[in-house]
VMD Tcl script that builds the backbone (N, CA, C; Angstrom):
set m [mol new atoms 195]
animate dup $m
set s [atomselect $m all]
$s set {name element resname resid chain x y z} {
  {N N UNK 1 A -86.761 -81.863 -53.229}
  {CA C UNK 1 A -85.562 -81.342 -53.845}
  {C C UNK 1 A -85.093 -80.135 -53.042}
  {N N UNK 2 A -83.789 -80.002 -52.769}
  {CA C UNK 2 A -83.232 -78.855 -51.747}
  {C C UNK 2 A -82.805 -77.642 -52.780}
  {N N UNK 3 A -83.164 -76.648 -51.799}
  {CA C UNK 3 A -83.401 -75.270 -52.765}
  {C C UNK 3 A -82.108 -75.067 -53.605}
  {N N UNK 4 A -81.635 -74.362 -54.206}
  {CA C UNK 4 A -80.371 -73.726 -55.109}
  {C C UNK 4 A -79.671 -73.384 -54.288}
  {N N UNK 5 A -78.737 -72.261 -54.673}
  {CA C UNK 5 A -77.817 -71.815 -53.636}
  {C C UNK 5 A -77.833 -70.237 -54.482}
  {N N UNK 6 A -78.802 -70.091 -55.730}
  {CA C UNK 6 A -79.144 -69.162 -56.615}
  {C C UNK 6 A -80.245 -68.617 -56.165}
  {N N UNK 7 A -81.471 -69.695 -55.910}
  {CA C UNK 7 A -82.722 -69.579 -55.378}
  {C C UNK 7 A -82.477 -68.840 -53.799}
  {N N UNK 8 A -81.560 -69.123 -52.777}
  {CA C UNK 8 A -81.684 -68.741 -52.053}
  {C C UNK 8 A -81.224 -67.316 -51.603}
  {N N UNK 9 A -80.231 -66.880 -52.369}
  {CA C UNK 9 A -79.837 -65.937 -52.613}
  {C C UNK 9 A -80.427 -64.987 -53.197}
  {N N UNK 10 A -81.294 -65.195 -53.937}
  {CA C UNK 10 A -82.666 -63.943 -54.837}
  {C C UNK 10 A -83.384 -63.682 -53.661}
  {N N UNK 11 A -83.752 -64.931 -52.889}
  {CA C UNK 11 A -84.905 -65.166 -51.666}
  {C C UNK 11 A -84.517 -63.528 -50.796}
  {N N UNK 12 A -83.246 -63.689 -50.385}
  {CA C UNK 12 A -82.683 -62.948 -49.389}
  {C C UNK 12 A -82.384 -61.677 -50.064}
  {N N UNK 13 A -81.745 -61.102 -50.937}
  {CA C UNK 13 A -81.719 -60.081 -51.539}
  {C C UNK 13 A -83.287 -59.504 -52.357}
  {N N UNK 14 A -84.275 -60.250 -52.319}
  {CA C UNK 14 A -85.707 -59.695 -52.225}
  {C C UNK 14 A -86.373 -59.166 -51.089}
  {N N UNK 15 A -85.872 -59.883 -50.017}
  {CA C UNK 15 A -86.537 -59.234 -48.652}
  {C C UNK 15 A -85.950 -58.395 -48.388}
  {N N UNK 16 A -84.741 -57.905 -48.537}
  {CA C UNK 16 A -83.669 -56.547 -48.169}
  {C C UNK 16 A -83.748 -56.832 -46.377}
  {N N UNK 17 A -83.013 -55.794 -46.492}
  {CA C UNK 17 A -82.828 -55.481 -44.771}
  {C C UNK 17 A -84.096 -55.564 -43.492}
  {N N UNK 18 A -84.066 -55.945 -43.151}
  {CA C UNK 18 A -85.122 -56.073 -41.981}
  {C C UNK 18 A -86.080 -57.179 -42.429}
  {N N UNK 19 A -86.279 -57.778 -43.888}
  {CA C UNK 19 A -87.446 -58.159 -44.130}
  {C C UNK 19 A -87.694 -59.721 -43.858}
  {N N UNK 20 A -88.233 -60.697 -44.139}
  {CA C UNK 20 A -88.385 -61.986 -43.902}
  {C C UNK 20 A -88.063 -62.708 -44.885}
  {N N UNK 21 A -87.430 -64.087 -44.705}
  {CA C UNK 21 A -87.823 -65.045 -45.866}
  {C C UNK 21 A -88.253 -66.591 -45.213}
  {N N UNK 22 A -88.926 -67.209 -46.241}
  {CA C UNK 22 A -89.595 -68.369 -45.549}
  {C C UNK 22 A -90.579 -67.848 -44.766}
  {N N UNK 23 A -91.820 -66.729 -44.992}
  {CA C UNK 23 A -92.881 -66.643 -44.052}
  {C C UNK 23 A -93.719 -67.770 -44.757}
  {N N UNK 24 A -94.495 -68.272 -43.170}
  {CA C UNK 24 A -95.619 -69.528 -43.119}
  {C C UNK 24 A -96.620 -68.739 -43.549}
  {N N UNK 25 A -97.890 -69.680 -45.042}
  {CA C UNK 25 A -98.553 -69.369 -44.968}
  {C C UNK 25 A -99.764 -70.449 -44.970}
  {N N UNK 26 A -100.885 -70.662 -44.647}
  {CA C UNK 26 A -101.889 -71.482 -44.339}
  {C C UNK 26 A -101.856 -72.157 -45.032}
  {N N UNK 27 A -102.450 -73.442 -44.587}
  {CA C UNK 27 A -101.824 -74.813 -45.433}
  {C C UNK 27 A -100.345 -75.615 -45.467}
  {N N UNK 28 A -99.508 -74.876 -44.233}
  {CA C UNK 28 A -98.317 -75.833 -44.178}
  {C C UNK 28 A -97.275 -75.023 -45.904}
  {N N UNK 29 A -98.015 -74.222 -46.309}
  {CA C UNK 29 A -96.986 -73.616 -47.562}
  {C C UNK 29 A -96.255 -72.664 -46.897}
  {N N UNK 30 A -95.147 -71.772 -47.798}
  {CA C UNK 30 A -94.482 -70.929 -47.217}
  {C C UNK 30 A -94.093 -70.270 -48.592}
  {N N UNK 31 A -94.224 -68.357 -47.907}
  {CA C UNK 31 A -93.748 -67.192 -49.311}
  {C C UNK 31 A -92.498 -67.126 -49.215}
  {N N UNK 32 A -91.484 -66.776 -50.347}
  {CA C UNK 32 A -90.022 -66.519 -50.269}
  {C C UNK 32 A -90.085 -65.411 -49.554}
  {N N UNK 33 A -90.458 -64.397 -49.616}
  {CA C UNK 33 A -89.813 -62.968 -48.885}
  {C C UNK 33 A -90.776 -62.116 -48.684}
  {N N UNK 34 A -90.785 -61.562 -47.431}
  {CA C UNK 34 A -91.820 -60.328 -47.045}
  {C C UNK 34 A -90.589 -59.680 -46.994}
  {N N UNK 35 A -91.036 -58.337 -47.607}
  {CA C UNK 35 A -89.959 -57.158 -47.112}
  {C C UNK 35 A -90.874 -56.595 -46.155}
  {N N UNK 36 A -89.986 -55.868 -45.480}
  {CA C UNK 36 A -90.231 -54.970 -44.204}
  {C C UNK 36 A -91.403 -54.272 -44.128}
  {N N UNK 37 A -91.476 -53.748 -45.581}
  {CA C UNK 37 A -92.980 -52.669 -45.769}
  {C C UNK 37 A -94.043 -53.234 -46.304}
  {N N UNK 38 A -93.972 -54.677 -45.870}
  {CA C UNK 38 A -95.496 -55.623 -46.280}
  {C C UNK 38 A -95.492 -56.174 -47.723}
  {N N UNK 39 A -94.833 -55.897 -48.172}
  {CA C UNK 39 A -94.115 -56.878 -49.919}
  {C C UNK 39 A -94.228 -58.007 -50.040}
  {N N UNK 40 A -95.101 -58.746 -50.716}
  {CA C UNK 40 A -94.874 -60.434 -50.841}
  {C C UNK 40 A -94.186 -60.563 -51.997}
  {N N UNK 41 A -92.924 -61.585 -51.757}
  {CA C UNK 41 A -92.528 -61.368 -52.955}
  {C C UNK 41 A -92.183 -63.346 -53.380}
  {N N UNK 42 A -92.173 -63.419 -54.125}
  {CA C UNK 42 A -92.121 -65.335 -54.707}
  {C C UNK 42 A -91.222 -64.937 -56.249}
  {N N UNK 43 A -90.060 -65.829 -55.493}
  {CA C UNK 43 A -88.808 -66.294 -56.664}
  {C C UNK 43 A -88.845 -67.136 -57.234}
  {N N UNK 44 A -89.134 -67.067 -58.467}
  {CA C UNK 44 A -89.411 -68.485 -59.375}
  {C C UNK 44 A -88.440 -68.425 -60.681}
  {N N UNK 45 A -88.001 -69.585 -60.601}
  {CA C UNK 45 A -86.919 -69.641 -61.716}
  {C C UNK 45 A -87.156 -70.526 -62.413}
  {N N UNK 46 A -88.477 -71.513 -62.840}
  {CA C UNK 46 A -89.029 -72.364 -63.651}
  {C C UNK 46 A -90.090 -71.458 -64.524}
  {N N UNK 47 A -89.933 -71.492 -65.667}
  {CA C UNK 47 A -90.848 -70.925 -66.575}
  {C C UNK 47 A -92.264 -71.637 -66.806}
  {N N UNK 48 A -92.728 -72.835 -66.183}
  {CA C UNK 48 A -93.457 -73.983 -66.159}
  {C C UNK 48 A -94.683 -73.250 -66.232}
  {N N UNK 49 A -95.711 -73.209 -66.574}
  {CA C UNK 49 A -96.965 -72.007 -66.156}
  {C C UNK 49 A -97.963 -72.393 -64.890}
  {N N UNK 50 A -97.743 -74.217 -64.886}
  {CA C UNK 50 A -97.972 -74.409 -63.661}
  {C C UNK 50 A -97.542 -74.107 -62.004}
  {N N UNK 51 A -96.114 -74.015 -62.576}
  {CA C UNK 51 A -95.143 -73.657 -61.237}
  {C C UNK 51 A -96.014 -72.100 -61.279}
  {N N UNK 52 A -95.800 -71.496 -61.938}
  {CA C UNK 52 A -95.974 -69.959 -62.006}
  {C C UNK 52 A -97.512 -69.978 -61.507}
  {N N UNK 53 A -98.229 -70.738 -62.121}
  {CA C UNK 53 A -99.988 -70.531 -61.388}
  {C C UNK 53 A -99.581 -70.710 -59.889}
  {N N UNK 54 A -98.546 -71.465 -59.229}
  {CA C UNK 54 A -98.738 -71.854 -57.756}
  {C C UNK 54 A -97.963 -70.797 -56.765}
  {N N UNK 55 A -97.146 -70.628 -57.455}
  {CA C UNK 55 A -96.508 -69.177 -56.824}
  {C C UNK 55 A -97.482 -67.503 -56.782}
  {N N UNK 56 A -98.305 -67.919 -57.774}
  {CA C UNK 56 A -99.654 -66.765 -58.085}
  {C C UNK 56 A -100.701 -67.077 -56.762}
  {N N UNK 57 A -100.815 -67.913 -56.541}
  {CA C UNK 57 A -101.896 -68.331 -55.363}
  {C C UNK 57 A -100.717 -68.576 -54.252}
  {N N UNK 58 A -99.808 -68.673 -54.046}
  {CA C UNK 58 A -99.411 -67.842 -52.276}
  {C C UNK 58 A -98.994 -66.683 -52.502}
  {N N UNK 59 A -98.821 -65.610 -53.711}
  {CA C UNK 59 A -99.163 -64.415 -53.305}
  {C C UNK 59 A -100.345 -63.993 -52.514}
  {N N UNK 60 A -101.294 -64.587 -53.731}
  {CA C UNK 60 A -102.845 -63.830 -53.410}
  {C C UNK 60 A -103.490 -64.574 -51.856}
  {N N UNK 61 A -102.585 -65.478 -51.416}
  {CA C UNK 61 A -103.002 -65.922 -49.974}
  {C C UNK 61 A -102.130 -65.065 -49.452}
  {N N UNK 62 A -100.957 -64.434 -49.431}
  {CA C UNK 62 A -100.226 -63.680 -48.656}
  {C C UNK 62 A -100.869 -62.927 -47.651}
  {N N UNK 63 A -100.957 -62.506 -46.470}
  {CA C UNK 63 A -101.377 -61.119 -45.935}
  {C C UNK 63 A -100.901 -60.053 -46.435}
  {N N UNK 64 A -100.456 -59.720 -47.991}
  {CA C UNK 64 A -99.149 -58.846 -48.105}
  {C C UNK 64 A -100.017 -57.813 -49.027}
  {N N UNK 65 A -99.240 -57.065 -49.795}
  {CA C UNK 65 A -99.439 -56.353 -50.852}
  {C C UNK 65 A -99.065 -57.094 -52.146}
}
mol reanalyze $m
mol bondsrecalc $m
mol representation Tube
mol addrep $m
């Protein structure tokens, strides 16, 4: 399913200026947004608790804070 046009827009206004979106992380997955000062950040707009457990585990795989 191809992202929102809502989803992608949180993506980018979470990383702010300088920061990343779409960083690769191990396993072929990928985080919505590193900001600049090492921030992992994951946009989730499904209340599902499963979706939410999976977005919880590529934080905690993040290299981030």
């Amino acid at each position: 399913m191809s992202e929102s046009q809502g989803h992608r827009a949180a993506k980018i206004r979470a990383a702010g200026r300088g920061g990343e979106v779409e960083v690769p992380l191990p396993r072929g997955r990928r985080l919505d947004a590193l900001t600049k000062h090492g921030r992992a950040i994951e946009v989730e707009r499904n209340p599902a608790p499963q979706v939410l457990q999976a977005a919880v585990r590529r934080l905690r795989d993040a290299d981030a804070r």
